[in-house]
C-alpha positions in Angstrom: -15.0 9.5 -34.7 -11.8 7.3 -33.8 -12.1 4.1 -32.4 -11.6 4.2 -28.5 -8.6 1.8 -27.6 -7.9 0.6 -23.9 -4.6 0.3 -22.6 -3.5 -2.5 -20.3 -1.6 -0.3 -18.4 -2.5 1.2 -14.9 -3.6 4.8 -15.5 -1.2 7.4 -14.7 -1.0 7.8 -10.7 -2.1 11.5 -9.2 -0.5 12.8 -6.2 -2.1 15.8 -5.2 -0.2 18.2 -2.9 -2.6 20.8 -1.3 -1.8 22.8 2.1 0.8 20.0 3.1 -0.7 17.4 2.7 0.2 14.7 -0.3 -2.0 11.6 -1.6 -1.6 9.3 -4.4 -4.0 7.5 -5.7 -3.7 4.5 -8.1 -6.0 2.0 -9.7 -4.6 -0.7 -11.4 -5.3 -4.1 -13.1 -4.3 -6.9 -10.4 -0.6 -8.1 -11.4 1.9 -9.4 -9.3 4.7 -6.5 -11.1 2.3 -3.9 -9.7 3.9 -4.8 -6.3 7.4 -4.0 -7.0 6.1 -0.8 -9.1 4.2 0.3 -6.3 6.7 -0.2 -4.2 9.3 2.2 -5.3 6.4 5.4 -6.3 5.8 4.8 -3.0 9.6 5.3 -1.7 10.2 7.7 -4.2 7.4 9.9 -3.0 7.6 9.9 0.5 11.6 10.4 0.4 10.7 13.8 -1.9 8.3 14.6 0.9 11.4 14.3 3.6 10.0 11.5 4.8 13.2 9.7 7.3 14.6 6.6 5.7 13.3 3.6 8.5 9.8 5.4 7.6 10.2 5.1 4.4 11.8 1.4 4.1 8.6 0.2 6.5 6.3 2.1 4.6 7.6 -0.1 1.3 7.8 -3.1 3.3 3.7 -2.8 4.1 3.0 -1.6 0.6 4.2 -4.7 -0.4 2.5 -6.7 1.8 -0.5 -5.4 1.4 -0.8 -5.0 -2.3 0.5 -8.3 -2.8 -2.2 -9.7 -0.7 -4.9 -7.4 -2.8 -3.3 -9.1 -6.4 -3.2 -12.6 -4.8 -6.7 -12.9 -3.1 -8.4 -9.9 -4.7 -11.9 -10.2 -6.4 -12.0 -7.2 -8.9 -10.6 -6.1 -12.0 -9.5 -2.9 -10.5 -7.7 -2.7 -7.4 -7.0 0.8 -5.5 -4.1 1.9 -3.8 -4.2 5.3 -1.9 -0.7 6.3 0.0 -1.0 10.0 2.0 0.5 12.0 4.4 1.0 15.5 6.1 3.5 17.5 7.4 2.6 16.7 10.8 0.5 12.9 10.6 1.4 9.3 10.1 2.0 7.8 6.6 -1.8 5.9 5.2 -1.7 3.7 3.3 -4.8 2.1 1.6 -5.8 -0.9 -0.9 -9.3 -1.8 -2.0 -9.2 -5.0 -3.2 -13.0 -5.9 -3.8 -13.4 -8.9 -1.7 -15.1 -8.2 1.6 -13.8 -11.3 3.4 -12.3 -10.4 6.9 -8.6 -11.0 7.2 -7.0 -12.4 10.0 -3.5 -12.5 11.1 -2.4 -15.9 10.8 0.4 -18.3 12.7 2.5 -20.0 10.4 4.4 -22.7 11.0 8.1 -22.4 10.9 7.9 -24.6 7.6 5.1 -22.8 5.8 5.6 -20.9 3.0 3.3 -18.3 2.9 1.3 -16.8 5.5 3.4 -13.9 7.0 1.9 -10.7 5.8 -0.3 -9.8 7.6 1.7 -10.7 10.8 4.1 -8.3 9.2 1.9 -5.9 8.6 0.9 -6.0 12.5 4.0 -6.1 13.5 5.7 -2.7 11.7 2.4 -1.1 11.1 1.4 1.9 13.5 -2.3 1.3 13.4 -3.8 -1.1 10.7 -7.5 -2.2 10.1 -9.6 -3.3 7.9 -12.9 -0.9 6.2 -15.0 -3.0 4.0 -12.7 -4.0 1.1 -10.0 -1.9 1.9 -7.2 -2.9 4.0 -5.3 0.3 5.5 -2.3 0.7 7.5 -0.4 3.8 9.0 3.5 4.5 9.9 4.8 7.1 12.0 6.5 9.6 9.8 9.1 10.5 12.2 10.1 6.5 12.8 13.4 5.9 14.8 14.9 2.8 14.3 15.1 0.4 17.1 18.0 0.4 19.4 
Protein backbone atom coordinates (compact mmCIF):
# COMPACT_ATOMS: atom_id res chain seq x y z
CA UNK A 1 0.00 0.00 0.00
CA UNK A 2 1.34 3.65 -0.59
CA UNK A 3 2.09 5.81 2.15
CA UNK A 4 -0.86 8.39 2.72
CA UNK A 5 0.71 11.97 2.41
CA UNK A 6 -1.33 15.20 3.68
CA UNK A 7 -1.29 18.30 1.90
CA UNK A 8 -1.07 21.63 3.63
CA UNK A 9 -3.35 23.03 1.33
CA UNK A 10 -7.14 23.70 1.89
CA UNK A 11 -9.05 20.96 0.19
CA UNK A 12 -10.66 21.75 -2.98
CA UNK A 13 -13.84 24.03 -2.40
CA UNK A 14 -17.47 22.45 -3.61
CA UNK A 15 -20.11 24.68 -4.80
CA UNK A 16 -23.04 22.74 -5.33
CA UNK A 17 -25.80 24.24 -7.69
CA UNK A 18 -29.16 22.36 -7.22
CA UNK A 19 -32.73 23.92 -8.19
CA UNK A 20 -31.14 27.51 -7.95
CA UNK A 21 -29.75 27.49 -5.29
CA UNK A 22 -25.56 27.64 -4.95
CA UNK A 23 -23.32 26.88 -1.65
CA UNK A 24 -19.79 26.60 -1.23
CA UNK A 25 -18.31 25.14 1.25
CA UNK A 26 -14.58 25.36 2.37
CA UNK A 27 -12.49 24.02 5.24
CA UNK A 28 -9.22 25.24 5.54
CA UNK A 29 -6.15 25.39 7.84
CA UNK A 30 -6.23 29.01 9.69
CA UNK A 31 -3.87 31.37 7.58
CA UNK A 32 -4.09 34.90 7.23
CA UNK A 33 -3.66 34.32 2.91
CA UNK A 34 -6.93 32.36 3.27
CA UNK A 35 -8.57 35.82 3.66
CA UNK A 36 -7.59 37.32 0.37
CA UNK A 37 -8.22 33.72 -1.32
CA UNK A 38 -11.48 33.61 0.03
CA UNK A 39 -12.22 36.70 -0.85
CA UNK A 40 -12.04 36.62 -4.58
CA UNK A 41 -13.89 32.64 -4.87
CA UNK A 42 -16.30 34.41 -3.14
CA UNK A 43 -16.53 37.46 -5.80
CA UNK A 44 -15.89 35.29 -8.47
CA UNK A 45 -18.85 33.06 -7.62
CA UNK A 46 -21.52 35.28 -6.82
CA UNK A 47 -20.66 37.59 -10.05
CA UNK A 48 -21.21 34.06 -12.18
CA UNK A 49 -24.43 33.73 -10.24
CA UNK A 50 -25.48 37.46 -11.54
CA UNK A 51 -25.15 38.59 -8.44
CA UNK A 52 -25.16 42.98 -8.85
CA UNK A 53 -21.75 44.49 -8.25
CA UNK A 54 -22.47 46.68 -4.58
CA UNK A 55 -23.72 43.02 -3.48
CA UNK A 56 -20.98 41.54 -4.50
CA UNK A 57 -18.18 44.09 -3.29
CA UNK A 58 -20.14 44.03 0.47
CA UNK A 59 -20.42 40.47 0.31
CA UNK A 60 -16.27 40.46 -0.08
CA UNK A 61 -15.91 43.18 2.26
CA UNK A 62 -17.73 40.81 5.21
CA UNK A 63 -15.93 37.72 3.96
CA UNK A 64 -13.08 39.43 4.90
CA UNK A 65 -14.03 40.45 7.99
CA UNK A 66 -15.24 37.63 9.17
CA UNK A 67 -12.71 35.08 8.13
CA UNK A 68 -10.09 37.31 9.22
CA UNK A 69 -11.49 37.36 12.61
CA UNK A 70 -12.02 33.29 12.46
CA UNK A 71 -7.80 33.01 11.49
CA UNK A 72 -6.95 35.67 14.09
CA UNK A 73 -8.98 34.53 17.26
CA UNK A 74 -9.95 31.00 16.06
CA UNK A 75 -9.35 27.89 18.27
CA UNK A 76 -9.27 24.93 15.75
CA UNK A 77 -7.13 23.55 13.15
CA UNK A 78 -9.86 23.62 10.69
CA UNK A 79 -11.98 26.55 10.12
CA UNK A 80 -15.22 26.43 7.85
CA UNK A 81 -16.47 28.87 5.53
CA UNK A 82 -19.99 28.29 3.87
CA UNK A 83 -21.12 31.15 1.25
CA UNK A 84 -24.94 30.37 -0.40
CA UNK A 85 -27.49 31.86 -2.18
CA UNK A 86 -30.81 31.52 -4.29
CA UNK A 87 -32.35 32.95 -7.06
CA UNK A 88 -34.68 34.75 -5.04
CA UNK A 89 -32.88 35.03 -1.06
CA UNK A 90 -30.07 36.99 0.53
CA UNK A 91 -26.34 36.14 0.12
CA UNK A 92 -25.12 33.70 3.70
CA UNK A 93 -22.38 33.73 4.56
CA UNK A 94 -20.91 31.45 7.36
CA UNK A 95 -17.47 30.70 9.35
CA UNK A 96 -16.96 28.21 12.09
CA UNK A 97 -14.14 29.06 13.86
CA UNK A 98 -14.18 26.59 16.95
CA UNK A 99 -14.14 29.01 19.74
CA UNK A 100 -17.50 29.44 21.38
CA UNK A 101 -16.76 32.89 22.94
CA UNK A 102 -19.56 35.49 22.20
CA UNK A 103 -18.44 38.35 20.16
CA UNK A 104 -19.37 41.71 20.66
CA UNK A 105 -19.27 44.72 18.56
CA UNK A 106 -16.73 46.89 19.85
CA UNK A 107 -16.12 51.01 19.97
CA UNK A 108 -12.81 51.85 19.02
CA UNK A 109 -11.15 54.65 19.58
CA UNK A 110 -10.33 56.97 16.79
CA UNK A 111 -6.52 55.91 17.40
CA UNK A 112 -6.97 52.19 17.78
CA UNK A 113 -5.80 50.00 15.38
CA UNK A 114 -7.81 47.13 15.28
CA UNK A 115 -11.20 46.65 16.46
CA UNK A 116 -13.51 47.52 13.52
CA UNK A 117 -14.93 44.34 12.12
CA UNK A 118 -17.32 43.55 13.54
CA UNK A 119 -18.76 47.13 13.64
CA UNK A 120 -18.33 46.68 9.93
CA UNK A 121 -19.89 43.74 9.73
CA UNK A 122 -23.09 45.39 11.51
CA UNK A 123 -22.96 48.11 9.68
CA UNK A 124 -23.16 46.49 5.81
CA UNK A 125 -24.46 43.20 6.88
CA UNK A 126 -28.36 42.59 6.27
CA UNK A 127 -28.85 40.34 9.23
CA UNK A 128 -25.79 38.85 11.16
CA UNK A 129 -25.58 36.64 14.31
CA UNK A 130 -23.80 34.50 15.92
CA UNK A 131 -24.71 30.22 16.28
CA UNK A 132 -22.34 28.45 18.53
CA UNK A 133 -18.94 28.83 16.83
CA UNK A 134 -20.13 30.12 13.72
CA UNK A 135 -20.40 33.55 12.99
CA UNK A 136 -22.99 34.18 9.95
CA UNK A 137 -24.00 37.22 8.06
CA UNK A 138 -26.41 37.85 5.09
CA UNK A 139 -26.56 40.66 2.13
CA UNK A 140 -29.37 41.41 0.06
CA UNK A 141 -28.79 40.07 -3.35
CA UNK A 142 -30.44 42.82 -5.14
CA UNK A 143 -28.31 45.73 -3.12
CA UNK A 144 -28.63 49.35 -4.50
CA UNK A 145 -26.05 51.51 -3.59
CA UNK A 146 -26.76 54.38 -1.44
CA UNK A 147 -27.74 57.67 -2.83
Amino acid sequence: MPPITRSATPAPPTAVDIHDAVRLSISFRPHTRRVANLRRIAGALLLEGGIGQDAVETAQLLVSEIVGNAVVHGRTDRVRFSLSYDRSGDVLIEVDDGCPARVEVRNPAADDETGRGLLLVAALAHTWGRRGTCTWCTVDRREVPAS
